[in-house]
C-alpha positions as CSV (number, residue, x, y, z in Angstrom):
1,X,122.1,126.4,107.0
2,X,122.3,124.0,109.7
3,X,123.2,124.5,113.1
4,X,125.2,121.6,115.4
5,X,127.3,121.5,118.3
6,X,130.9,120.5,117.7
7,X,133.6,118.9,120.6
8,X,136.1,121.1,118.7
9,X,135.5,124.5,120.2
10,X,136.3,128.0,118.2
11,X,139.6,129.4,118.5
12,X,138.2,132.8,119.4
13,X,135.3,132.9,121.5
14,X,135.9,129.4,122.7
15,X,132.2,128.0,121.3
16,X,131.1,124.7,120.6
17,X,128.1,125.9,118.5
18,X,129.3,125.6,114.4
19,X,126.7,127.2,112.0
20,X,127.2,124.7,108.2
21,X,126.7,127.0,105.5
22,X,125.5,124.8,102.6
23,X,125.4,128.0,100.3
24,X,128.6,129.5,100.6
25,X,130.4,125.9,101.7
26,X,131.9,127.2,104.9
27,X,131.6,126.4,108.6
28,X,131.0,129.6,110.8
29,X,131.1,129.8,114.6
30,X,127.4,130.3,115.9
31,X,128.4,133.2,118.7
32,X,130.7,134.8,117.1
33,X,130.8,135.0,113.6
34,X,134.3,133.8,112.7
35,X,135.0,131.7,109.4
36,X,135.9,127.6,110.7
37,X,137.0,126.2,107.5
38,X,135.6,125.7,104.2
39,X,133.3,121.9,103.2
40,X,134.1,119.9,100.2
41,X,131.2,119.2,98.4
42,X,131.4,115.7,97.3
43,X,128.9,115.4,94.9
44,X,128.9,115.7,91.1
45,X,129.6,119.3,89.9
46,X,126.4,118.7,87.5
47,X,122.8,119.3,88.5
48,X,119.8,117.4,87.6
49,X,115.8,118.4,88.4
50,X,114.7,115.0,86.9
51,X,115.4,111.3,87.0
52,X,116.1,111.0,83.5
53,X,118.5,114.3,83.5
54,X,120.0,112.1,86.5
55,X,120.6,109.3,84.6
56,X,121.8,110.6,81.6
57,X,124.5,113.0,83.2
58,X,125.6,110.0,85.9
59,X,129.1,108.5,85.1
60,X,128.8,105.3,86.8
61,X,127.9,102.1,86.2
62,X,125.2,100.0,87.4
63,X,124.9,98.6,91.0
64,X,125.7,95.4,91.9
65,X,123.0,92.8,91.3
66,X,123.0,89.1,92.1
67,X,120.4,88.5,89.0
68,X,123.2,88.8,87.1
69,X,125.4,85.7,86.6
70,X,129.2,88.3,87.3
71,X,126.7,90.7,89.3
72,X,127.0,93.1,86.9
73,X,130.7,93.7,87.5
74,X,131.8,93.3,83.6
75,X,131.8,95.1,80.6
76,X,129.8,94.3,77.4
77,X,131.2,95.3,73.9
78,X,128.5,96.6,72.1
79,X,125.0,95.3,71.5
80,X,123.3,92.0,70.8
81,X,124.4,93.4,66.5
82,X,127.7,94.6,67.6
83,X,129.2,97.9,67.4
84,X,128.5,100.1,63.1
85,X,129.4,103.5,64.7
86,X,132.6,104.5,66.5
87,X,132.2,107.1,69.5
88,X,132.3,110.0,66.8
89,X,129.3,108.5,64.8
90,X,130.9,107.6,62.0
91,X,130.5,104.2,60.0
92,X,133.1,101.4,60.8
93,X,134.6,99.8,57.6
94,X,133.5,96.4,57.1
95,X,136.3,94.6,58.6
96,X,136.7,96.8,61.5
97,X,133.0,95.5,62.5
98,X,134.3,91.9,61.8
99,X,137.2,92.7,64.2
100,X,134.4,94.3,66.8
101,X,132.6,91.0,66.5
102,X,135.4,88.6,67.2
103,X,136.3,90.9,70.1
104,X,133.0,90.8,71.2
105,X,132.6,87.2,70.7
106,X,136.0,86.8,72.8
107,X,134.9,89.3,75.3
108,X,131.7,86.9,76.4
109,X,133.8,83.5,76.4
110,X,135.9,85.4,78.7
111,X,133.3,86.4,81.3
112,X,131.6,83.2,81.4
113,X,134.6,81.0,81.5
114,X,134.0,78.2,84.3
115,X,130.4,75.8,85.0
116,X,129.4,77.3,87.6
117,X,129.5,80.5,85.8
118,X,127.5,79.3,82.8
119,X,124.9,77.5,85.1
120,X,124.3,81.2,87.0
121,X,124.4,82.7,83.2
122,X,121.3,80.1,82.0
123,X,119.7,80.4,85.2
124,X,119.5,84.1,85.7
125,X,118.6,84.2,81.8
126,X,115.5,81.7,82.7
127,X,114.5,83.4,85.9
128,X,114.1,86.8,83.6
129,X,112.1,85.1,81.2
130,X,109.6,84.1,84.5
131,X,109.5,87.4,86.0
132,X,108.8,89.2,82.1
133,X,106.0,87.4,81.8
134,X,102.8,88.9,81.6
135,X,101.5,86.5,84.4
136,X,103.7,86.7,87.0
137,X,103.9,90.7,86.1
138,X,107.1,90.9,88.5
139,X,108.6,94.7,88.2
140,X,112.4,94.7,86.4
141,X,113.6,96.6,89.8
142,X,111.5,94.3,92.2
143,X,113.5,93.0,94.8
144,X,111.5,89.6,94.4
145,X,114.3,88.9,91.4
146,X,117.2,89.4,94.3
147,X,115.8,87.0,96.9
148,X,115.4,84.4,93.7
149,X,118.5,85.3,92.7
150,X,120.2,84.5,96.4
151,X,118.0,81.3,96.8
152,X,119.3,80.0,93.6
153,X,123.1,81.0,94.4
154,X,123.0,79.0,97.8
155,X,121.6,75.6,96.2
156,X,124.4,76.1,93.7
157,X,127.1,76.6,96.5
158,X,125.5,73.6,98.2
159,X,125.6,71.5,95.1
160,X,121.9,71.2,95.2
161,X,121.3,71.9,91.5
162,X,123.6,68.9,90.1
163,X,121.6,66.4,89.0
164,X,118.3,68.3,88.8
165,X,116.8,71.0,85.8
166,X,118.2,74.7,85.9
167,X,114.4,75.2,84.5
168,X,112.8,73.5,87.1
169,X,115.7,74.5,89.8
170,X,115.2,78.5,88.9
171,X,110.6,78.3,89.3
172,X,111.0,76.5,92.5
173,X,113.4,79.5,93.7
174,X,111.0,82.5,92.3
175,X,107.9,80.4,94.2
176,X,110.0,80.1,97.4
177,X,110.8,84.0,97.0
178,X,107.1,84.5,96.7
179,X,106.3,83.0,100.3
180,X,109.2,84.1,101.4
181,X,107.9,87.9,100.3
182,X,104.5,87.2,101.0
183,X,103.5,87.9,97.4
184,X,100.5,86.1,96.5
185,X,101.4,84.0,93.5
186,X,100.5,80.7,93.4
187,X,102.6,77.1,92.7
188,X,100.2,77.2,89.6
189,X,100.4,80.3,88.2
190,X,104.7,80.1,88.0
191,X,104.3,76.8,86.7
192,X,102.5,77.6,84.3
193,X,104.9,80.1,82.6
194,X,107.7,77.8,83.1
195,X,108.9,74.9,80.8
196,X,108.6,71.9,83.4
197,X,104.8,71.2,85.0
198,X,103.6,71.8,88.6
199,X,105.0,68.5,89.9
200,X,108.4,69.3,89.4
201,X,108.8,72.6,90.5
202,X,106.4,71.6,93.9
203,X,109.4,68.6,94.0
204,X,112.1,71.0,93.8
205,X,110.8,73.5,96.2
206,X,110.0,70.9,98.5
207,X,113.8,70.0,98.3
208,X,115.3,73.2,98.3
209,X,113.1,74.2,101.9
210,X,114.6,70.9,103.1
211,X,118.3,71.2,102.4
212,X,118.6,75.2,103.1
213,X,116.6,75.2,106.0
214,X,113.9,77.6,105.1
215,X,111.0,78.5,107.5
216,X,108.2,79.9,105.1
217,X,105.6,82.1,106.2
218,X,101.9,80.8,106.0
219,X,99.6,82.6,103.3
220,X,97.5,84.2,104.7
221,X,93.9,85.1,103.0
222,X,94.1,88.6,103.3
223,X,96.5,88.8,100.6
224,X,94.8,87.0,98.4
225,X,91.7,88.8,98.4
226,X,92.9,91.9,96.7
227,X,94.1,89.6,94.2
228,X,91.0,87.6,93.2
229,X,88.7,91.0,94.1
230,X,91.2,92.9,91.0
231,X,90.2,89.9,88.4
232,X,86.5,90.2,88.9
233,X,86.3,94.4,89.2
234,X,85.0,94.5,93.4
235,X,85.1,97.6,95.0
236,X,87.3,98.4,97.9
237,X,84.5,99.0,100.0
238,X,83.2,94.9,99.7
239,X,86.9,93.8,100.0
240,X,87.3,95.8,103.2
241,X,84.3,93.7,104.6
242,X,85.8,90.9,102.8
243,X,88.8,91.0,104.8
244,X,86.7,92.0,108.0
245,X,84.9,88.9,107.9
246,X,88.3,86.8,107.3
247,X,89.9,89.0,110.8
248,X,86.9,87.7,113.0
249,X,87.2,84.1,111.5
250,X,90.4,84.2,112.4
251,X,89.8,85.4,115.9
252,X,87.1,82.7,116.4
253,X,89.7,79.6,115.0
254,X,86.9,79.3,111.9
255,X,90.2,79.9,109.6
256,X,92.1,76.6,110.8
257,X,92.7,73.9,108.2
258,X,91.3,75.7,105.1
259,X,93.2,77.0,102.5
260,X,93.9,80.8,102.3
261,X,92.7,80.9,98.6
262,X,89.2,79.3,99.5
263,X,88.8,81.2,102.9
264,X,89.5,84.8,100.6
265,X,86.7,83.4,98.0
266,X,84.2,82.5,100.7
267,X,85.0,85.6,102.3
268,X,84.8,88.0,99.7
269,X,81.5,86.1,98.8
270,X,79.6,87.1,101.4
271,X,80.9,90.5,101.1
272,X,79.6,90.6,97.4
273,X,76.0,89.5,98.6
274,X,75.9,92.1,101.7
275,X,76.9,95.0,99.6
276,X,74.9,93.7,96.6
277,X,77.8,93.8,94.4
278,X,77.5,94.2,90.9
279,X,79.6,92.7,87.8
280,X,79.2,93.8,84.2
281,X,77.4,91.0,82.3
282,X,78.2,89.6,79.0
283,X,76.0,92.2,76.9
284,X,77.0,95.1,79.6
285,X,74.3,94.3,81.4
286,X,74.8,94.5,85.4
287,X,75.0,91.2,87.0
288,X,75.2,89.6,91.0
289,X,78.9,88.0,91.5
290,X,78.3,84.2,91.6
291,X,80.3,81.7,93.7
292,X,81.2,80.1,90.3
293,X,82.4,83.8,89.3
294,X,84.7,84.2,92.3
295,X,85.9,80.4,92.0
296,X,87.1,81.0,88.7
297,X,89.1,83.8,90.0
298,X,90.6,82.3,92.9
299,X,91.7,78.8,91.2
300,X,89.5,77.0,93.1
301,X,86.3,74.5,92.8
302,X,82.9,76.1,93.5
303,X,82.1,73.3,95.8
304,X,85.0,74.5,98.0
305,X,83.8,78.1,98.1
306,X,80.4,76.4,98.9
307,X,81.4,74.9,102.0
308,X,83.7,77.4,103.4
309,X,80.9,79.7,102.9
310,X,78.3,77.6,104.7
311,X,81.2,77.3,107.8
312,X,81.8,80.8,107.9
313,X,78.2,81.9,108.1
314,X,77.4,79.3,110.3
315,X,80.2,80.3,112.6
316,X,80.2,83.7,113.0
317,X,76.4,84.5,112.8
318,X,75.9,86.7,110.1
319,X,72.6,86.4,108.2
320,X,72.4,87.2,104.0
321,X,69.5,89.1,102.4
């Protein structure tokens, strides 16, 4: 029951206090007593205590996405085999599945029936592909896909793709979501999955920043310390020092003109000697993390972790065991 004042007063007692009876579905006065009207419920006249109850008793369809080239507002006949059983369960005759399958075949020429339609249909086929993958490890129901998905849709309007590679076009749009998300996945690690190398997508991203008018956010190290820390099995405890140590660098100006990647390694370096982390070895022995260890991890050169390191210790004072 919920209780909430009304500008409609009650024809009796001349209240404005209306009691909502959820239970019974009518609307009582508060003072006294006297039956208001009756609420339609308008939800579905099913109940459901789980999500997958909920999803195999819903009715509808799925919501609009823009990762799909119609956003999801067309039918499909059928699977990627076509359609053996009708809705009884009973075997189709042979040429009632060839007559499925021309229907079916018919049924997708008709969806995707102008270019720009089959460049979204390629693209948002490649930018699945990128976001399956084990590296990227992007969730199906991230919303990173959506801001790729809208990146890619406003080059297309602005005729940015002609001329260029859907396949380098669609990695440059999932990197620019990344910054744009503050995900820390690096201009390496998407080209890598892709088809094209790291000089084309870095070209196209530079483009599309250019012609849409994008302001990206900086990375900053903190993000990527978590990151590197996960690869290498560091405790939270050294990775809240780690970013500790990268908070008072930044306070101090230390952090300006280094690369967030190195600064997280440096940092989470001296973290690892403070605390006297531990790695397991190769024969399960236990181990001190190395620079070259943490280097590895981050995608950059030892003698970059080296330096930032000596900076960093240099600048804000602390002294190693």
């Amino acid at each position: 029951m919920e209780k909430r004042k009304s500008p409609e007063k009650c024809p009796e007692c001349g209240s404005s206090n209306r009691v909502y009876d959820y239970d019974t579905g009518e609307t009582v006065c508060g003072d006294c007593g006297l039956v208001l009207g009756q609420m339609m419920d308008e939800g579905p006249e099913w109940r459901a205590f789980t999500d997958e109850e909920k999803a195999e008793r819903s009715r509808v369809g799925m919501p609009i996405t823009l990762t799909v080239h119609d956003k999801g507002l067309s039918t499909t006949i059928g699977g990627p085999f076509g359609i053996d059983e009708d809705a009884f369960g009973r075997k189709l005759t042979l040429e009632t599945k060839f007559q499925m399958r021309r229907l079916r075949k018919w049924q997708i020429r008709s969806r995707v029936h102008s270019s720009i339609d089959r460049n979204l249909t390629l693209a948002m086929r490649e930018l699945d592909r990128l976001c399956d993958s084990n590296k990227l490890n992007i969730p199906p129901k991230s919303p990173l896909r959506e801001i790729a998905a809208v990146i890619y849709r406003k080059a297309l309007d602005k005729k940015l793709i002609r001329g260029r590679s859907i396949i380098a076009m669609v990695p440059a749009c999932l990197y620019a979501a990344c910054r744009k998300s503050e995900i820390p996945r690096t201009l390496q690690e998407i080209a890598d999955v892709s088809l094209v190398n790291k000089k084309e997508v870095a070209r196209c991203y530079r483009y599309i920043v250019k012609e849409l008018d994008k302001q990206m956010p900086i990375v900053s190290p903190v993000s990527c310390v978590s990151k590197i820390a996960e690869k290498i099995g560091i405790c939270q405890k050294t990775q809240g020092l780690a970013i500790k140590i990268l908070r008072q660098a930044k306070e101090r100006g230390v952090s300006s003109g280094k690369g967030p990647r190195g600064l997280a390694a440096a940092a989470l370096y001296i973290a690892c000697v403070e605390n006297n982390e531990q790695k397991k070895g190769r024969f399960g022995s236990m181990e001190p993390v190395t620079q070259k260890d943490i280097a590895d991890k981050a995608g950059v050169t030892e003698v970059t972790v080296r330096n930032i390191y000596k900076v960093l210790k240099k600048n804000l004072g602390i002294e190693l065991p």
